[in-house]
C-alpha positions, -999 to +999 in steps of 0.1 A: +354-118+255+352-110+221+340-078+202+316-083+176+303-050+148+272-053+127+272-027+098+243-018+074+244+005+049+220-010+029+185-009+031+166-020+000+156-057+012+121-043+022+096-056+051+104-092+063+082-112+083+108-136+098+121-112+129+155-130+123+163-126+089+198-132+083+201-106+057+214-070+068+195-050+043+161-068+057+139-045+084+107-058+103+093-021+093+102+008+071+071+032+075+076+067+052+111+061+040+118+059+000+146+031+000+146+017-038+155+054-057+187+052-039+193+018-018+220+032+003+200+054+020+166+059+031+150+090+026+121+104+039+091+114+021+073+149+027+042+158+051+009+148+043-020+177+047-058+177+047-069+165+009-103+176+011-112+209+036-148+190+029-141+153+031-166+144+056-199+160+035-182+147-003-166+114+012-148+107-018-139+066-020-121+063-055-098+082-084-093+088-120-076+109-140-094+123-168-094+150-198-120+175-186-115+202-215-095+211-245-058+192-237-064+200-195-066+168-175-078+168-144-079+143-108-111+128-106-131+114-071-160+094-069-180+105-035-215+109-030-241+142-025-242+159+006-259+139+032-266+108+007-252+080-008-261+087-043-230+091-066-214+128-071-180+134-088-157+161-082-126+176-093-094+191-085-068+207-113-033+190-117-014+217-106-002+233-077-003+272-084-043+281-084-074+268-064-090+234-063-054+221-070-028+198-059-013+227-036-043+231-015-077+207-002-104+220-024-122+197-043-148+215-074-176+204-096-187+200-131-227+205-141-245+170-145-223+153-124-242+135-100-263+102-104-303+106-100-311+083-073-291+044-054-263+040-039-227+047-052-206+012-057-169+031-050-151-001-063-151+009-102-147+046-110-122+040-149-118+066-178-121+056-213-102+080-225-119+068-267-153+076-252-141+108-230-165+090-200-152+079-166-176+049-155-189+035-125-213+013-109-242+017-089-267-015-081-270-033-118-262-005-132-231+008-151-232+051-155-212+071-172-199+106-165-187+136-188-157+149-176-166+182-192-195+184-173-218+188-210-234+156-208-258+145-188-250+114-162-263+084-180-277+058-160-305+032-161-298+020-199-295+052-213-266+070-232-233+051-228-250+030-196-252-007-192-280-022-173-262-053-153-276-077-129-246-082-105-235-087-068-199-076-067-181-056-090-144-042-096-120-018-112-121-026-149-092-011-173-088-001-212-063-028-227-039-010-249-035-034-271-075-031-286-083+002-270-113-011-248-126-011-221-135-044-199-151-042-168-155-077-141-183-083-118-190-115-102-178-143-124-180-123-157-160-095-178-186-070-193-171-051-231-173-019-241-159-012-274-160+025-287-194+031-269-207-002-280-215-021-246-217-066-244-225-071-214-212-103-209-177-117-229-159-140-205-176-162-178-154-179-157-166-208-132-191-201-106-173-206-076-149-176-084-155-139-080-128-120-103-117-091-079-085-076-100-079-079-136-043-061-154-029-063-181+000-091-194+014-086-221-011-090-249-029-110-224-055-097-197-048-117-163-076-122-145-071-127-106-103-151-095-112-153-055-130-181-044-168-170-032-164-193+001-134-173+013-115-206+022-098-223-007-070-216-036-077-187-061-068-190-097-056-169-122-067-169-154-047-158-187-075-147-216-062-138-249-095-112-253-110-133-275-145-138-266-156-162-293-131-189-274-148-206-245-110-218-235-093-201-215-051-192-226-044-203-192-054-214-160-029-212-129-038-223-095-025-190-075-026-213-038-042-209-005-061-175+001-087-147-014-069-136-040-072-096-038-049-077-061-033-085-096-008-065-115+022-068-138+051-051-119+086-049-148+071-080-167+063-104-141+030-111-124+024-099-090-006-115-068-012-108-033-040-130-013-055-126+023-066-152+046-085-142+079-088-107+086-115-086+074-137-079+038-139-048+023-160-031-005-179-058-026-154-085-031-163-119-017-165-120+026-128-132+041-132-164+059-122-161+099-114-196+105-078-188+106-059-185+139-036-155+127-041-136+092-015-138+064-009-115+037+007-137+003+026-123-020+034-143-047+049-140-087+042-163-117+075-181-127+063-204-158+032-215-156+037-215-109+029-192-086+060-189-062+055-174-030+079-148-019+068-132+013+040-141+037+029-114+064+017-127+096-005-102+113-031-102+140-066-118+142-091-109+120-079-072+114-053-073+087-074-053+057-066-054+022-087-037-002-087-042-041-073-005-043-040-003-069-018+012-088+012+010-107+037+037-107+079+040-111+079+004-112+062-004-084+029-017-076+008+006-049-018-010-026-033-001+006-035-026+038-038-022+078-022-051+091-003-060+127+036-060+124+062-057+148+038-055+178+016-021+161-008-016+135+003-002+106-021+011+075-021+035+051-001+025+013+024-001+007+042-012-019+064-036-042+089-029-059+132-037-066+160-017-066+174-033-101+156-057-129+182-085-110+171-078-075+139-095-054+113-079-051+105-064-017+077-050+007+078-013+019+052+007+037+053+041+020+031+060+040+012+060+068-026+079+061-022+111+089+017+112+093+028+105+130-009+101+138-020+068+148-057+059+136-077+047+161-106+026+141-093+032+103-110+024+071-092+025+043-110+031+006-088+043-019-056+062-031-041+079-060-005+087-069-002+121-094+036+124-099+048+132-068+014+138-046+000+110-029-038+117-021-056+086+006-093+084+013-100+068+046-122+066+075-113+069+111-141+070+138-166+074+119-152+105+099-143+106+066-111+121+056-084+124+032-048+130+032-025+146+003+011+152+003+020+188+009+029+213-017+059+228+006+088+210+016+079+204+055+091+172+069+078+183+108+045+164+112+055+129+099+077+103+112+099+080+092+108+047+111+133+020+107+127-011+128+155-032+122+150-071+125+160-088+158+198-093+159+214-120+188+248-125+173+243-156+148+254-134+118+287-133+140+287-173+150+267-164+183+234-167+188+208-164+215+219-184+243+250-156+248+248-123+269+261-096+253+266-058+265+259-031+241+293-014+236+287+015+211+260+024+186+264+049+158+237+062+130+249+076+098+233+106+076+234+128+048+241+163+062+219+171+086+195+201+076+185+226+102+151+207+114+170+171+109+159+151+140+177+115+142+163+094+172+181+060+183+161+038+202+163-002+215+143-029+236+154-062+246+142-096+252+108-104+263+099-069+261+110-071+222+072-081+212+056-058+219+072-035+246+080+002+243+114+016+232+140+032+247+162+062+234+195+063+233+199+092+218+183+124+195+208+138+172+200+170+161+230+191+154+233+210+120+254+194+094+261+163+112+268+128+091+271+104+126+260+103+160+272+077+186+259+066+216+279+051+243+257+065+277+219+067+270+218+108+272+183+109+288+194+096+320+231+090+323+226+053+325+248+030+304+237+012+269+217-022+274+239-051+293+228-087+296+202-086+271+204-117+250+182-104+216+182-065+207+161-046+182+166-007+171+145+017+162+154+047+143+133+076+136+135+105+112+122+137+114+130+173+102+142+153+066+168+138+081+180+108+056+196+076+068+230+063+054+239+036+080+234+018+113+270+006+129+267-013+164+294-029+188+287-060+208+304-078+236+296-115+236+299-120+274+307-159+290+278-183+286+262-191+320+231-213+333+201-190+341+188-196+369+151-186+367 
């Protein structure tokens, strides 16, 4: 019977939802791999470390990066006063060479830099960089913070404050086209103009909550969630004119809560939730759905085209309003069920090339190989190359940050490649087929590098556990094939009819191909 090979060497077609993608470059995960800097291989991202030696007690939720004193900006996190919930910001250094930096988990202070009395709203925390104030919200309320710690906090109406009546609120952002800053909460966008506060500019229908805003062009978009959970979200195109009661555009966004907004290399990027959980202030997720989703979608004209939809579990995917936008991607965070697991921690869209799609990639996971085991997830910040993650797990608060050395012995990178049964060959499922050889290829391997090949079959393909084939970890290797599964001397998989692989990466051991070699065995009646 005939031989059949399936080569990839290319890996920048992202996460897929459809387990049997035709496409070669497709996986079902890639966890802690960068694959769009270079698409022909996939290389692992450094260990994370503890962020905050005091994470539990400051419970930082939100960042900003902000000038603090003379030309020296510093990272910025919005947490709360030991054993309260009243607001308290703290500081680290952008560096990596002193204390309270990048290179280690300490976290300092400013004087005045806590908020008198009520709870901390951790969904806007924004520097206006024309004022020198980061802002943020508590309830009706708008504070603002001196960076350089010679102010004092200004709440309740006073200073650069704004006393607002409102039930939700999210991030706002300093257009760069006018050089102000707008701030949305519930159905409205609040100005403020070189310390000169309007409270309300823009009101959009009632029915909406705005939960992201970016900006397009000259244009801020305005991403608009319906209140009821169930139901299409909008997004709205406003020129910043506020003497206009028009809106520049209106564009029905389709089916779902509508959670995150940005412009990714000139296109508009929306992604939407149905079922699954709510988080922070933005309006409650409906749970009438049988299965969550996760929409991605892109404006094309005046549509919004759908380009991936993530089917995960039920009522547990979580997508907070948390982004960024950084090397031509747009960051976000999300726990969600793939591939038989839960996955959380940061994700990401991005392409390879302005011609390419653009694709899905989880970037890393929040404690490297650790799973969580009841996660939260509040927000992140990227600083160059550090990657810092606020999260919850158990009831502790924690935070994660890359670490300053480059160690690569704590985290796991994983490929899980989509479900192959011989169709991209002119096969398909109703054949046997024997597993013949299987080879990984690699960059040199450095002295730690750790390849591990693993499969499952079948019905155990959902959600089953894997088995190895085999663990390469031989100094300067490029390949490793398996023919006998080294563990126990048995042979590779035979009558199996689907196959999936798993590889994993440890000890910074990049990825450069995946070659297999199938034998398509006589069809036969099953007899069970």
């Amino acid at each position: 019977m005939p031989i059949i090979e399936t080569k990839i060497d290319k890996f920048d077609g992202g996460i897929v939802n459809d387990p049997r993608d035709s496409r070669e470059n497709v996986a079902r995960i890639i966890s802690n791999f960068d694959i769009l800097t270079n698409p022909r291989k996939m290389s692992p991202y450094r260990d994370s470390e503890d962020g905050d030696t005091d994470s539990n007690n400051k419970r930082i939720r939100n960042f900003a990066i902000a000038l603090r004193t003379g030309t020296t900006y510093s990272l910025y996190g919005l947490g709360v006063t030991t054993g309260a919930g009243v607001a308290e910001v703290y500081y680290k250094n952008l560096t990596d060479t002193s204390t309270n930096d990048l290179g280690d988990g300490g976290f300092t202070e400013t004087l005045n830099n806590a908020s008198a009395s009520g709870a901390a709203n951790f969904d806007l925390f924004v520097y206006y960089a024309l004022q020198g104030r980061i802002y943020g919200a508590k309830a009706n309320v708008i504070w603002a913070y001196d960076p350089a710690g010679s102010a004092t906090f200004a709440e309740g109406g006073t200073g650069e404050s704004l006393n607002v009546t409102y039930t939700s609120i999210a991030q706002g952002l300093v257009h760069s086209k006018d050089d102000i800053l707008y701030v949305p909460y519930d159905n409205k966008i609040a100005r403020n103009n070189a310390g000169t506060w309007t409270a309300t500019v823009l009101t959009i229908p009632t029915h909406y909550v705005i939960s992201s805003i970016c900006e397009f062009g000259n244009f801020i978009a305005i991403a608009a969630a319906p209140i009821a959970g169930i139901g299409n979200s909008r997004v709205y195109l406003w020129d910043r004119d506020s003497s206009l009661v028009t809106l520049s555009e209106s564009i029905d966004w389709g089916e779902g809560v509508i959670k995150i907004l940005e412009e990714v290399d000139g296109e508009l990027i929306g992604i939407s939730q149905i079922g699954g959980a709510a988080t922070g202030s933005i309006p409650l997720i409906a749970t009438a759905s049988f299965a969550d989703k996760v929409i991605f979608r892109r404006l094309v004209g005046t549509r919004a085209i759908k380009f991936l939809t993530l089917i995960g579990g039920s009522d547990t995917t979580v997508l907070p309003i948390a982004k960024q936008k950084a090397n031509q991607r747009l960051y976000f965070m999300m726990i969600v069920t793939l591939n038989g697991a839960l996955r959380e921690g940061v994700w990401s869209i991005g392409r390879p090339t302005i011609d390419s799609p653009f694709v899905l990639v989880h970037e890393r996971t929040p404690n490297n190989a650790t799973a969580l085991t009841s996660p939260i997830l509040y927000n992140f910040i990227l600083a160059e190359d550090y990657l810092l993650q606020s999260y919850n797990d158990t009831a502790v608060f924690e935070m994660s940050k890359t670490i300053d050395t480059a160690t690569f012995t704590s985290q796991i990178a994983i490929y899980e490649s989509q479900i192959f049964d011989g169709r991209r060959k002119g096969f398909d499922a109703s054949y046997y087929k024997k597993l013949k050889e299987i080879s990984v290829t690699t960059e040199f391997l450095p002295a730690a590098g750790d390849v591990r090949m693993r499969y499952r079959t079948d019905a155990n393909i959902p959600s089953g556990s894997w088995t190895t084939i085999f663990t390469n970890t031989t100094d300067n290797s490029i390949s490793r094939t398996g023919i006998n599964i080294a563990s126990t001397g048995a042979e590779l998989p035979d009558d199996y009819k689907e196959i999936q692989f798993r590889i994993e990466s440890l000890g910074n051991a990049e990825i450069t191909g995946l070659i297999f070699k199938e034998e398509i065995k006589p069809k036969r009646y099953d007899t069970a």
